[in-house]
C-alpha positions, 0 to 999 in steps of 0.5 A: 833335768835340774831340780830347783828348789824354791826357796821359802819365804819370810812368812814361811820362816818366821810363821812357826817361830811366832804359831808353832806352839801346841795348840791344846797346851796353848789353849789350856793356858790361854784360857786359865789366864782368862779366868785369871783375869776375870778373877783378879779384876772381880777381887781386886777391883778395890784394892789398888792396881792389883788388876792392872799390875797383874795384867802387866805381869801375865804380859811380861810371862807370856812374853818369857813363855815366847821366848822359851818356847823358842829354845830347843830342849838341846840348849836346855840342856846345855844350860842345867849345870850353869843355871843350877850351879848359880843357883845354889852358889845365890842360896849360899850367898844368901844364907851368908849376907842375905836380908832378913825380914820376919825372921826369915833369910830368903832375900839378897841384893844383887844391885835389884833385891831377889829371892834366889829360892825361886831360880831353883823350882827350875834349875833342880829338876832341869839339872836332875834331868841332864844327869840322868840323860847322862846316864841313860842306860847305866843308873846304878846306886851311885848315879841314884846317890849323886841324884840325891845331892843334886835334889837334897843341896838346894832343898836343905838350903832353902830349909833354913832360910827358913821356907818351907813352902818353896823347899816342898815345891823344890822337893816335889820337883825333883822327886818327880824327876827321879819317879819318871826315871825309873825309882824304884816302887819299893823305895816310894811305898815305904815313904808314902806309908810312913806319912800315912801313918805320920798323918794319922798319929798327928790327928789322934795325937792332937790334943797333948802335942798342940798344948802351948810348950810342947817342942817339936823337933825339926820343926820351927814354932809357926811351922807347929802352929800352922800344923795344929790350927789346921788339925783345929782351926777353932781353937783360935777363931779369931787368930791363927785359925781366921784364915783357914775358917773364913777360906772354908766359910766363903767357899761353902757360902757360894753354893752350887752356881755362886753369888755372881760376879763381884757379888762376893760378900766375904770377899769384899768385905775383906773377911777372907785375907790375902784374897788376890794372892794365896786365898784367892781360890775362895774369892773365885768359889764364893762368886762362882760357886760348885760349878765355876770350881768344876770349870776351873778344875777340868782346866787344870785337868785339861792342862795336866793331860796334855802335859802328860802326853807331851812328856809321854811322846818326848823325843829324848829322855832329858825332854821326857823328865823334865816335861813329867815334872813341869807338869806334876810341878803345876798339879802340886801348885794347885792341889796346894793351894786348893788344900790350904784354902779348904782347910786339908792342908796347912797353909803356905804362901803358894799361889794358885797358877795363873790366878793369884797376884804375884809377879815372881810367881807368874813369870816362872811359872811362864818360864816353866811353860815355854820350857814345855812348849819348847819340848812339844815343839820338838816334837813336833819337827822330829815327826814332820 
């Protein structure tokens, strides 16, 4: 008796390349640039195309988010040296012949003007992943020490562009990707208490280190002022403390339910600066007050659980780090941005994901989530 054996059809092959993404992922995002949208149409109503250009760029990541979710993480993999590799000899190339503007070097010209730093949010932890998957099985002090090159290379060079901003955002990356691989708490706890009590000697320390000509070692002198207004941002009302006061004013003026829908008064009054891009959490706060905050925030838990647990089932240990730290990458940008905004961390040009206006950001962050729904769908076929 012959067995046949019928052969799929075009919709059967073509259905999971255009559905099979993980349906909790795909709904915490789908969602997040639902409020995005919303968010971004109230605030930048009268401020140009923003609303329109932020549509083309949610279209244009969402498109990147296909395209990535449509490689295996084997090919990832394949891809860590090459794309890490460019993207350090781009940093080098810019530190060299790069563009200047406000005394910053974070620009080069490849033919289109590009901001290399941006490349290596991605290819530091995809490569950090691809070197422990390496060495599964045999990490010792030297593989720990190439790890810490890997890491420390690309964070030193963006350093001294400078951007601080990004280089912390490269460096969380890839200290999440040594966390998950096993660092040791021994190693983690003396840091943290360091910073702890860092922090603390800042706070009692204030009133002689913020006086004008005390030098800050290691520090450039804005990245000081930034330090000092927020330890007291009413020192310089007017100033260098105006962002961080009228952020923290907007938010508290929406109350518990907001004052509606393209009724924000410091919004549209253009009280609160850079309100579709980095302040853009306290235009969304005053119009939707406590409870739409709440709202957007169990999103964002929402999306960070499910990120978890795709890390948590991932099929190898490259899909598992890289997964833990595009998930962890994400709660950084958010705790961040939320921080700067409400006055409990200094602040930095880092955009709230899937909300604030910004091409570059928005197609990596795309970028970074086709990578995790290509993990998830690995998983998924490993299973079925």
């Amino acid at each position: 008796m012959s067995t046949i054996f019928e052969q799929p059809s075009l919709w059967q092959r073509v259905r999971p390349i255009l559905f099979g993404f993980d349906g909790p992922l795909s709904t915490a995002v789908l969602l997040l640039a639902a409020i995005g949208l919303v968010t971004m149409y109230s605030v930048g109503f009268d401020h140009g195309t923003r609303f329109v250009d932020h549509g083309r760029n949610m279209l244009i990541a969402l498109v990147v988010l296909w395209l990535a979710a449509q490689v295996p993480p084997q090919r990832l993999m394949a891809l860590a040296v090459p794309i890490y590799t460019i993207g350090v000899a781009l940093l080098i190339a810019t530190a060299i012949f790069g563009i200047t503007r406000k005394g910053a070097t974070r620009w080069l010209n490849v033919g289109i003007v590009i901001q290399p730093s941006e490349i290596l949010k991605l290819a530091t932890p995809l490569m950090l992943a691809w070197w422990f998957q390496r060495c599964e099985g045999k990490l010792r002090a030297p593989e720990w020490m190439v790890a810490a090159v890997i890491l420390l290379l690309p964070f030193g060079l963006v350093v001294r562009q400078p951007d601080l901003g990004t280089s912390l955002l490269i460096l969380s990356a890839g200290l999440y990707v040594l966390f998950f691989a096993g660092l040791s708490w021994k190693l983690i706890l003396p840091v943290m208490a360091l910073g702890a009590v860092g922090i603390v000697t800042l706070i009692v320390s204030e009133p002689t280190i913020c006086q004008p000509g005390v030098d800050w070692p290691l520090l450039k002198e804005y990245q000081r002022h930034r330090i000092c207004t927020l330890l007291d941002p009413g020192k310089d009302p007017l100033g260098k403390g105006f962002h961080i006061l009228q952020g923290m004013i907007a938010i508290g003026s929406g109350g518990l339910t907001g004052k509606g829908f393209m009724q924000g008064t410091q919004t549209h009054l253009e009280f609160i600066p850079e309100r579709t891009t980095d302040f853009i959490f306290a235009a969304f706060s005053e119009e939707f007050g406590l409870l739409g905050t709440l709202g957007l925030l169990l999103a964002f838990i929402f999306f960070l659980f499910r990120g978890l647990m795709i890390a948590a089932e991932a099929p190898t240990l490259f899909a598992r780090l890289l997964a833990g730290s595009i998930t962890l990458s994400v709660f950084t940008y958010v705790f961040v941005n939320m921080g700067m905004v409400s006055g409990i961390l200094p602040v930095v040009g880092i955009p709230l994901p899937f909300v604030s206006y910004g091409g570059t950001a928005m197609v990596t962050m795309g970028l970074a989530i086709g990578m995790l729904m290509s993990i998830a769908r690995s998983q998924r076929l490993m299973q079925s």
